[in-house]
GUPA-851405 format. One record per atom (N, C-alpha, C): residue in one letter; atom name; z, x, y. Coordinates in Angstrom, 2 decimals, padded with zeros to 5 digits. Layout:
<recs>
A,CA,Z,X,Y
...
</recs>
This chain:
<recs>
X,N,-008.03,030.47,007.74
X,CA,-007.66,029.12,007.36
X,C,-006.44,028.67,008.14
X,N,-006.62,027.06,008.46
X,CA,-005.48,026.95,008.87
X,C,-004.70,025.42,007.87
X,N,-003.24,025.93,008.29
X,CA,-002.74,024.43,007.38
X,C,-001.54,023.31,008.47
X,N,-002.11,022.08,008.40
X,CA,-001.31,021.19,009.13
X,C,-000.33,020.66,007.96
X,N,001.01,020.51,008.41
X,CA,001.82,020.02,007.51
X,C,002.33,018.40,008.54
X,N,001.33,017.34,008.06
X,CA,001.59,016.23,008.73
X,C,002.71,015.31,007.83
X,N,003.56,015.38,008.02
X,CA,004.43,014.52,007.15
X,C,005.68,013.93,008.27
X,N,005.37,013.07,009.02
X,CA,006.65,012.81,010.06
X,C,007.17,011.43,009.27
X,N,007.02,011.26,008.28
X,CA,007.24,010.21,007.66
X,C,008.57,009.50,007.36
X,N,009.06,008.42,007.77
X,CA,010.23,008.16,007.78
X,C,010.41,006.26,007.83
X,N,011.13,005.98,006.54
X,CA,010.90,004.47,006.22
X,C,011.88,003.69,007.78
X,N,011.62,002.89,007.79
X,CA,012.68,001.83,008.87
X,C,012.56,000.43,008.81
X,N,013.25,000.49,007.64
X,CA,013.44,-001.08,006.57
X,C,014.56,-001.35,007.00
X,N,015.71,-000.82,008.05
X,CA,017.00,-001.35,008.19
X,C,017.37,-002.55,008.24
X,N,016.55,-003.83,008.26
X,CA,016.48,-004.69,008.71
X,C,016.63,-005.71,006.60
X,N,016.30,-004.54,006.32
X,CA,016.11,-005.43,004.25
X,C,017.17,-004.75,003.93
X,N,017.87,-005.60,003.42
X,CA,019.56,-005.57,001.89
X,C,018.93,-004.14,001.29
X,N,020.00,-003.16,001.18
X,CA,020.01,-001.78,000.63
X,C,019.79,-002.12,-000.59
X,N,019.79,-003.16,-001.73
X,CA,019.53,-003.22,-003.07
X,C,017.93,-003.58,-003.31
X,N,017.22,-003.85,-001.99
X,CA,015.92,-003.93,-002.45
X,C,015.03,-002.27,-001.42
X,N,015.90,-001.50,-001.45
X,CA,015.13,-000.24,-000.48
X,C,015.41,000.55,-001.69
X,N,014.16,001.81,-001.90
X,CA,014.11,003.07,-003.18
X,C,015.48,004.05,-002.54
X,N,015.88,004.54,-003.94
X,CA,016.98,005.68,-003.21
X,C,016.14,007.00,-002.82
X,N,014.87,007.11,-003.75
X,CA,014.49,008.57,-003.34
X,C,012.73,008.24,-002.85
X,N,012.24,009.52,-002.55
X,CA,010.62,009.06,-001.50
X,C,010.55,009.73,-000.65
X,N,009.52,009.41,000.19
X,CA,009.50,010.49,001.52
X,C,009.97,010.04,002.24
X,N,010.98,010.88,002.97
X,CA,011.73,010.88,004.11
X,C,013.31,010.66,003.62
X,N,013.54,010.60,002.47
X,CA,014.74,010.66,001.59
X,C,014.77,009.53,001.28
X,N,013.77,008.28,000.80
X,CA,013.82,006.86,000.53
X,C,014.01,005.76,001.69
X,N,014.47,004.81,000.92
X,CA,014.69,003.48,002.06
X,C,013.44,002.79,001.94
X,N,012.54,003.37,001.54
X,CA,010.91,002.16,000.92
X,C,011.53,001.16,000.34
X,N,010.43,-000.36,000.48
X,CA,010.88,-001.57,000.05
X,C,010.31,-001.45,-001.42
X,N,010.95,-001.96,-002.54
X,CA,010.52,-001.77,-003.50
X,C,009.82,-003.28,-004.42
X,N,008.35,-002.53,-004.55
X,CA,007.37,-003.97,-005.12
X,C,007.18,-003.85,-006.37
X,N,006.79,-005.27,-006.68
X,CA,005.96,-005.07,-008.65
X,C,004.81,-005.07,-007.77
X,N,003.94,-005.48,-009.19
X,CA,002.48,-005.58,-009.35
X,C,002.20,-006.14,-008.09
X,N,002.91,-007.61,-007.79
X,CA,002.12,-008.58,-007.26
X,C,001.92,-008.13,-005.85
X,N,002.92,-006.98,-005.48
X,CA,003.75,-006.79,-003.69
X,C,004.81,-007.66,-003.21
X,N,005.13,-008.23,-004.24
X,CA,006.86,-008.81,-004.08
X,C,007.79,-007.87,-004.35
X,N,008.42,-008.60,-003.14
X,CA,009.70,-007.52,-003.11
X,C,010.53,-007.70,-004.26
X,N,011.27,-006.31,-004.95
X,CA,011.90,-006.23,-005.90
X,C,013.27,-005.63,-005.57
X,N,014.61,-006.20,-006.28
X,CA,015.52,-005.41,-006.15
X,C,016.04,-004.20,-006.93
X,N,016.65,-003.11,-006.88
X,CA,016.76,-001.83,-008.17
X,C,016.67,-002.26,-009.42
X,N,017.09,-003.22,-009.71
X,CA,017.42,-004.11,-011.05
X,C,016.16,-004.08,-011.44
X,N,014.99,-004.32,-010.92
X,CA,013.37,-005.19,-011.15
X,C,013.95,-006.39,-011.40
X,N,014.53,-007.54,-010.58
X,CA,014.47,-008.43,-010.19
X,C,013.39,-008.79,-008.98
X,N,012.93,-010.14,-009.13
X,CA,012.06,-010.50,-007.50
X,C,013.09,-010.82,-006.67
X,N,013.28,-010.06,-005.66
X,CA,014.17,-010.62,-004.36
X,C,014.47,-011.81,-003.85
X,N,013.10,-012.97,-003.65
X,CA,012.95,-014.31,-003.08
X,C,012.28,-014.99,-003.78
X,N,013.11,-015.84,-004.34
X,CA,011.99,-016.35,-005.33
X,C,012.24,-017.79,-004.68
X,N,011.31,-019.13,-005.16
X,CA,011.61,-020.63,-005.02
X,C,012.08,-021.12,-005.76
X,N,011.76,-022.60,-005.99
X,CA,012.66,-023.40,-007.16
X,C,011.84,-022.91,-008.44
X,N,010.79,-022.86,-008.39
X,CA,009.73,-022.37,-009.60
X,C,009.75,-021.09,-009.86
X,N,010.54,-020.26,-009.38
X,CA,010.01,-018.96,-009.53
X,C,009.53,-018.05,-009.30
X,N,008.53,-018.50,-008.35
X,CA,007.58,-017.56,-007.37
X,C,008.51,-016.80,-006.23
X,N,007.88,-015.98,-006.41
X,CA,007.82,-014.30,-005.45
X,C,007.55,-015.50,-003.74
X,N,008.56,-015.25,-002.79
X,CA,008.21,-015.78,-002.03
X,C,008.06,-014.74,-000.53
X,N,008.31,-013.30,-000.84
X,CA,008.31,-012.53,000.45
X,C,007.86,-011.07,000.05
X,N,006.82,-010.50,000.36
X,CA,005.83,-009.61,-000.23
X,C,005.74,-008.49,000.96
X,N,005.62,-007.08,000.20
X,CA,005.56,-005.83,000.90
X,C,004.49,-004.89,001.19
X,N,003.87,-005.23,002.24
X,CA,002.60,-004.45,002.60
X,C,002.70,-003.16,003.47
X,N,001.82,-002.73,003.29
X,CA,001.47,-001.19,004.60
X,C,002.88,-000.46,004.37
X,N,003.00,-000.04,005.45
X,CA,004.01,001.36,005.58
X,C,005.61,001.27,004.99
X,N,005.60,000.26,004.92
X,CA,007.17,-000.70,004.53
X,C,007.70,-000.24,003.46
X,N,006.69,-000.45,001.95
X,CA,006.69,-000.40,000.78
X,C,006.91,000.77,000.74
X,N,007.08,001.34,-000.91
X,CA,007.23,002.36,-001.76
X,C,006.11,003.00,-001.70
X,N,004.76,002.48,-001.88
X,CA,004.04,002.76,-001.96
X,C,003.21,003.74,-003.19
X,N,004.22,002.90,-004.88
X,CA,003.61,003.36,-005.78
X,C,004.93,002.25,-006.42
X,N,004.28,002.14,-007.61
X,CA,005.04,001.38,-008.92
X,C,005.17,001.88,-009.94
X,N,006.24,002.73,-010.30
X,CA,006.50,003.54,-011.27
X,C,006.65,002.61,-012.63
X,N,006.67,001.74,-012.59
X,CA,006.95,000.64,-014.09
X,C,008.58,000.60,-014.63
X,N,008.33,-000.21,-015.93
X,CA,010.15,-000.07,-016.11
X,C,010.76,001.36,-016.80
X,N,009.76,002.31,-017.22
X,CA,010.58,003.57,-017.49
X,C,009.70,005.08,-016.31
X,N,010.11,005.18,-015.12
X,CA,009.31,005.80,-014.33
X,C,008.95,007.15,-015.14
X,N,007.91,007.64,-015.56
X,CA,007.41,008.67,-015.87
X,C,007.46,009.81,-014.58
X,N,007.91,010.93,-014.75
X,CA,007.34,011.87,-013.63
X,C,005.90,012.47,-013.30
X,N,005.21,011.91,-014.27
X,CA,003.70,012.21,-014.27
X,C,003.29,011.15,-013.56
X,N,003.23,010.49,-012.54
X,CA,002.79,009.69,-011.42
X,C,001.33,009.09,-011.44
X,N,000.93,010.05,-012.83
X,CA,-000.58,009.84,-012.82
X,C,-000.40,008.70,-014.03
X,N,000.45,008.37,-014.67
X,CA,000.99,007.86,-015.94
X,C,001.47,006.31,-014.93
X,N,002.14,006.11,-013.86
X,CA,002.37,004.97,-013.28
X,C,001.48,004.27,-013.27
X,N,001.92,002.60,-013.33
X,CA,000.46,001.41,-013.06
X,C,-000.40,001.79,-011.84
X,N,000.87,002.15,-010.49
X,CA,000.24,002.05,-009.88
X,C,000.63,003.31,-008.83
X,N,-000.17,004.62,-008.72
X,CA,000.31,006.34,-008.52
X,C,000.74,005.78,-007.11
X,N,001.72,006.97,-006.18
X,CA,001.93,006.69,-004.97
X,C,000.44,006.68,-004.20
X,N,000.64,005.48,-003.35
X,CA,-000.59,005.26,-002.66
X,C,-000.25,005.65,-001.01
X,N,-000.86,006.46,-000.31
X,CA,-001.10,006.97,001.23
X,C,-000.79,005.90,002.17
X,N,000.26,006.31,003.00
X,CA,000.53,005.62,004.07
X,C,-000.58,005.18,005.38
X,N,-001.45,005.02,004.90
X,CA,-002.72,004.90,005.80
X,C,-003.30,003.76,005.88
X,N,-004.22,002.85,006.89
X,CA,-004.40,001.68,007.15
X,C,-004.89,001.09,005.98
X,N,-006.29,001.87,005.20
X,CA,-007.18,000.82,004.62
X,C,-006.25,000.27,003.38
X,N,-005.51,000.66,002.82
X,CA,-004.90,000.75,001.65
X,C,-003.85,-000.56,002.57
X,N,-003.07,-000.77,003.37
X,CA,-002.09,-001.71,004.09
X,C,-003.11,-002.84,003.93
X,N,-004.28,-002.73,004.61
X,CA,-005.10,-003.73,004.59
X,C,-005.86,-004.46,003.16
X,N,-005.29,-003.87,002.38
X,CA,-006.15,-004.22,000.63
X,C,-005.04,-005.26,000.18
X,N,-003.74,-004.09,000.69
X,CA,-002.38,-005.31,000.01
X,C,-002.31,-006.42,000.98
X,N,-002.65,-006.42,002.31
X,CA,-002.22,-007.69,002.99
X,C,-003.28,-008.73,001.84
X,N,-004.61,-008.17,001.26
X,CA,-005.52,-009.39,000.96
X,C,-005.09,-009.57,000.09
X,N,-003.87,-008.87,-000.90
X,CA,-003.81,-009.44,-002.35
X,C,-002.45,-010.46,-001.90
X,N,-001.19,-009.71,-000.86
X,CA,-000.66,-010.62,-000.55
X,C,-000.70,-012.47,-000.04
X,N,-002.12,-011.88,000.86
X,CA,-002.09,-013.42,001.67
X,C,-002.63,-014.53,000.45
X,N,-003.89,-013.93,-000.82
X,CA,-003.97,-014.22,-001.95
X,C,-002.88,-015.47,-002.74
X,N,-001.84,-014.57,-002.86
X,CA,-000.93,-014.65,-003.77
X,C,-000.24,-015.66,-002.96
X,N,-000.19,-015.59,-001.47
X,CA,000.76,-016.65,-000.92
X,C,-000.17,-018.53,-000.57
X,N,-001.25,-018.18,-000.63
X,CA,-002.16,-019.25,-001.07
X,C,-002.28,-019.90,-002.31
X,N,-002.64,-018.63,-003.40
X,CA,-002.50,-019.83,-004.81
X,C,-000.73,-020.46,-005.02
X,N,000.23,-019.81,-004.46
X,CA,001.65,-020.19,-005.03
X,C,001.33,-021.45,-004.09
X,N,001.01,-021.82,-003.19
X,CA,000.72,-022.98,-002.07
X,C,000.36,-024.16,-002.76
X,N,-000.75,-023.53,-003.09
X,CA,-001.46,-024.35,-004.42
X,C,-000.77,-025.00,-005.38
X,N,-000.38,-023.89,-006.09
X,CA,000.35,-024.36,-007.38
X,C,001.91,-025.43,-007.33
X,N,002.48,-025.12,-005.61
X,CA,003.78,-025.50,-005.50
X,C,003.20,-026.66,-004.89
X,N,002.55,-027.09,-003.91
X,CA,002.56,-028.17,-003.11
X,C,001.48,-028.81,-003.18
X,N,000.51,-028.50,-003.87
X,CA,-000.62,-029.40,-004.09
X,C,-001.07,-029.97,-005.60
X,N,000.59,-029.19,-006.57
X,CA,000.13,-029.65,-007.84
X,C,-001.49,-029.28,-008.34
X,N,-001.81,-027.86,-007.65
X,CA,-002.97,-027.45,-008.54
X,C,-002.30,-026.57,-009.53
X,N,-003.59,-026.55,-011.08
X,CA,-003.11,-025.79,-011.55
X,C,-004.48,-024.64,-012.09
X,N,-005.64,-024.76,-011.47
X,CA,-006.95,-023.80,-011.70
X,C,-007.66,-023.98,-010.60
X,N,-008.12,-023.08,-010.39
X,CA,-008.96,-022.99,-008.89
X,C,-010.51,-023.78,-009.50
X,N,-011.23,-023.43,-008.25
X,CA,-013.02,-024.84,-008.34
X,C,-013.43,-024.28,-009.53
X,N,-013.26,-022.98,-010.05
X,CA,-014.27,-022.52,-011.33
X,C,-013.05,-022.75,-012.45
X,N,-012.50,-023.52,-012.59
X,CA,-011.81,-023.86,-013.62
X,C,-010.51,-022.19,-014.25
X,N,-010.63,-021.36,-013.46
X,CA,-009.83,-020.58,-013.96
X,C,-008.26,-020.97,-013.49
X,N,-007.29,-020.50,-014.22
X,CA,-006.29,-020.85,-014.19
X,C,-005.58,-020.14,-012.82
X,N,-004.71,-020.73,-012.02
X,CA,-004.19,-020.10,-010.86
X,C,-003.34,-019.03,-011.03
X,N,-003.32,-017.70,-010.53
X,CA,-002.30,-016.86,-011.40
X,C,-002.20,-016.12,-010.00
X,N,-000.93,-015.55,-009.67
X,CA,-000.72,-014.36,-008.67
X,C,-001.70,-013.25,-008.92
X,N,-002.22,-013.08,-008.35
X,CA,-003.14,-011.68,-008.27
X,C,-001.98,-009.88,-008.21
X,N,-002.76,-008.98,-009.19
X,CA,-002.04,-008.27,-008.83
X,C,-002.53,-006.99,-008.38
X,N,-001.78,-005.70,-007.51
X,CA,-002.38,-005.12,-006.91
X,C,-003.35,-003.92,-007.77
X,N,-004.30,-002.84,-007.16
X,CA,-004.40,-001.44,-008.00
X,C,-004.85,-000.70,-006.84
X,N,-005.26,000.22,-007.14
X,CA,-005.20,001.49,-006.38
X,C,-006.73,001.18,-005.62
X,N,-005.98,001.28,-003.99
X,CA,-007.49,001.03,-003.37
X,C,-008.41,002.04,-003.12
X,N,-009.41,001.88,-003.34
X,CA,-011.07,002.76,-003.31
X,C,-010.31,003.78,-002.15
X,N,-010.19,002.73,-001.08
X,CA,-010.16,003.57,-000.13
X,C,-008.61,004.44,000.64
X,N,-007.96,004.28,-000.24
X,CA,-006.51,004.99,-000.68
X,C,-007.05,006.91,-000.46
X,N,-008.20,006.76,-000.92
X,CA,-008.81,008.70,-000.77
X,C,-008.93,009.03,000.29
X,N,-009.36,008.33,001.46
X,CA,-009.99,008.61,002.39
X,C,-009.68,008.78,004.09
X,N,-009.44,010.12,004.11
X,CA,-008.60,010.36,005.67
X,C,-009.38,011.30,006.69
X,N,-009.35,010.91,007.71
X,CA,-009.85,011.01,009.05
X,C,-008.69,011.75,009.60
X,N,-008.44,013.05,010.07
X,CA,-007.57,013.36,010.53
X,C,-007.47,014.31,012.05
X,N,-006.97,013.77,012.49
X,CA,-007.51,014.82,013.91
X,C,-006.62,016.08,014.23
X,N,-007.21,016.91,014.25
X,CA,-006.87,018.66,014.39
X,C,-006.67,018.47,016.34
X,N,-006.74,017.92,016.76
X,CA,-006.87,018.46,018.55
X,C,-007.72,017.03,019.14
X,N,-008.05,017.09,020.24
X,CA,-009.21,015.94,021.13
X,C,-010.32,016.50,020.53
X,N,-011.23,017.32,019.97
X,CA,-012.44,018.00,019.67
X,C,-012.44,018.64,018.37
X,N,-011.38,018.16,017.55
X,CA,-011.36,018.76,016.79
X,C,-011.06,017.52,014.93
X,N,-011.41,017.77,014.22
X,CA,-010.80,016.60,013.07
X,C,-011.37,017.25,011.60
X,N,-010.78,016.43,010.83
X,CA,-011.88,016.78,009.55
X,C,-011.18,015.44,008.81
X,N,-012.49,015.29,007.83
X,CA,-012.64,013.95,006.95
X,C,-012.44,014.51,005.28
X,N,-011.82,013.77,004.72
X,CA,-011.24,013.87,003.54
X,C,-011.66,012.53,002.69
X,N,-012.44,012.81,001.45
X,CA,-012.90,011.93,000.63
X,C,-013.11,011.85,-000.66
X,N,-012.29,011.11,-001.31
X,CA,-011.95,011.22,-003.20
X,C,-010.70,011.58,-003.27
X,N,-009.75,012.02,-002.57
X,CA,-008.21,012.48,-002.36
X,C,-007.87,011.26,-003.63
X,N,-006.85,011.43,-004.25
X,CA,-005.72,010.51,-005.06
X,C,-004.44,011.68,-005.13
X,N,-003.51,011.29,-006.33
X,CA,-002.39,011.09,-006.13
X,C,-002.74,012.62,-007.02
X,N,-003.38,013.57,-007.55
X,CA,-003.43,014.59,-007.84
X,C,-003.69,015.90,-006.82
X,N,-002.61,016.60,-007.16
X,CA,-002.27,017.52,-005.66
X,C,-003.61,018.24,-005.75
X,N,-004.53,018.70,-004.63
X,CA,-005.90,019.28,-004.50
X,C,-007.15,018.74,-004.61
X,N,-006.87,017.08,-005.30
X,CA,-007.93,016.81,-005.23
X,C,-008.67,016.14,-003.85
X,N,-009.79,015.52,-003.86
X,CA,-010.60,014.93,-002.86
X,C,-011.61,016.41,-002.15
X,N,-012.43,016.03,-001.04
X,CA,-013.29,017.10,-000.72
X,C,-013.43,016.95,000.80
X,N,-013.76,017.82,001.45
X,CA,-013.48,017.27,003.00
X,C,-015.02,017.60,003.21
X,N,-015.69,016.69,003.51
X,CA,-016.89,016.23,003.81
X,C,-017.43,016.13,005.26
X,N,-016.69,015.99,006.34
X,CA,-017.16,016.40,007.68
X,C,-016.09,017.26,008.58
X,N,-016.09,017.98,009.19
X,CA,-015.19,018.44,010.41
X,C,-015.59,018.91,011.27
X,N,-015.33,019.25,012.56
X,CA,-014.93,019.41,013.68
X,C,-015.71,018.63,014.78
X,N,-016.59,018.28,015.82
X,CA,-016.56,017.61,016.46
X,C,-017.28,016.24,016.18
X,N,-018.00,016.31,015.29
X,CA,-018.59,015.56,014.28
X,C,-017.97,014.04,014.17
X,N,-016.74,014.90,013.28
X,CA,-016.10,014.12,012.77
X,C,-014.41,013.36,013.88
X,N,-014.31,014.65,014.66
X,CA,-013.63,013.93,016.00
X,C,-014.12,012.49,016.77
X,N,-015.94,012.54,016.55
X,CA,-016.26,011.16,017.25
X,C,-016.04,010.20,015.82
X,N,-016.00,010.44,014.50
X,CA,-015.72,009.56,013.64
X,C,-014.82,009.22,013.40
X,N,-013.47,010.02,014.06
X,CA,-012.42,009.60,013.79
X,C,-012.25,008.25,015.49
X,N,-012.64,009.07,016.65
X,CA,-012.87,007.76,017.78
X,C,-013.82,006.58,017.15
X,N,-014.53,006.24,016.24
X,CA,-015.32,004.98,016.22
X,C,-014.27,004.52,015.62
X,N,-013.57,005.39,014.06
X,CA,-012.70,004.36,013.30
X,C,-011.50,003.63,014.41
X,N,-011.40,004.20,015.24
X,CA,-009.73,003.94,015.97
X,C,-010.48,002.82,017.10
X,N,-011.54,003.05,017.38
X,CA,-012.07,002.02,018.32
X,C,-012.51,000.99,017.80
X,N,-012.89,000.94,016.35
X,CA,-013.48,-000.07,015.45
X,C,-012.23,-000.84,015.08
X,N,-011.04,-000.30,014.89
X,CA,-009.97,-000.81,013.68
X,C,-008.40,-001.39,014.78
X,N,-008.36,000.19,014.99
X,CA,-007.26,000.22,015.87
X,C,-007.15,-000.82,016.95
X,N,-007.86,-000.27,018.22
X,CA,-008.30,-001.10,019.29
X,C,-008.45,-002.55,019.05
X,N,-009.23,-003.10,018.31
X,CA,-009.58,-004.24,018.20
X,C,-008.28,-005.82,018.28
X,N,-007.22,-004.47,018.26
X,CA,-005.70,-005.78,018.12
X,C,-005.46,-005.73,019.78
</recs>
């Protein structure tokens, strides 16, 4: 057996007020810290930017964030949080950009067009985030010829099942990066 210890992980938020970065996390903290919605929060659980109304006006996606929401009394059982630490990995960045860009449309709505329910009569409300499907699921490459795929993973240490590896899954890890990556 062999074991990769991939963790080069290291926040670089220098650029956000130290009262809205976590003190502890991987890489010794400095994650931006969100509620529900992916607005930024300060230690307090205050919203960082808000408008004249109230609204959350500057929101934390992909690698930036904390990347879990412990609630207002953090439990150490992580499995007990709204929302468990979620994997620094694309598909999960890409779930929050949709709840973000979401949330920055209906406040649009609600602030400048005087709506107050979308076409099906439901009421306009910030959307809020949960744990994405695809938060389990890692492609990881061992070498140029080499990888293995990981699927059902969550925030419980051992779980998920690794479902393809070695050259197999090396060309599956080249389609995802040529499908996803590349494409910018």
């Amino acid at each position: 057996d062999k074991e990769y210890v991939c963790i080069g992980v290291k926040a670089s938020n220098y650029f956000m007020p130290k009262e809205t970065l976590s003190e502890k996390g991987p890489g010794g903290g400095g994650w931006i810290l969100m509620d529900m919605t992916l607005a930024v929060m300060d230690r307090d659980d205050n919203i960082w930017s808000t408008d004249e109304k109230g609204h959350a006006r500057i929101y934390a996606i992909g690698d930036c964030n904390a990347g879990g929401i412990p609630g207002p009394s953090p439990d150490k059982d992580v499995g007990k949080w709204p929302i468990p630490p979620i994997p620094k990995i694309s598909y999960p960045g890409e779930e929050e950009a949709v709840v973000a860009v979401k949330n920055v449309c209906k406040i649009d709505r609600l602030m400048f067009k005087n709506e107050t329910h979308d076409l099906f009569g439901t009421p306009l409300e910030v959307s809020t985030m949960h744990w994405p499907w695809g938060a389990g699921m890692f492609a990881t490459s061992l070498g140029p010829k080499d990888a293995c795929f990981v699927l059902g993973a969550n925030w419980e240490k051992g779980s998920g099942y690794t479902v393809v590896w070695g050259r197999l899954c090396a060309w599956q890890k080249w389609i995802i990066e040529w499908s996803k990556t590349d494409e910018c």
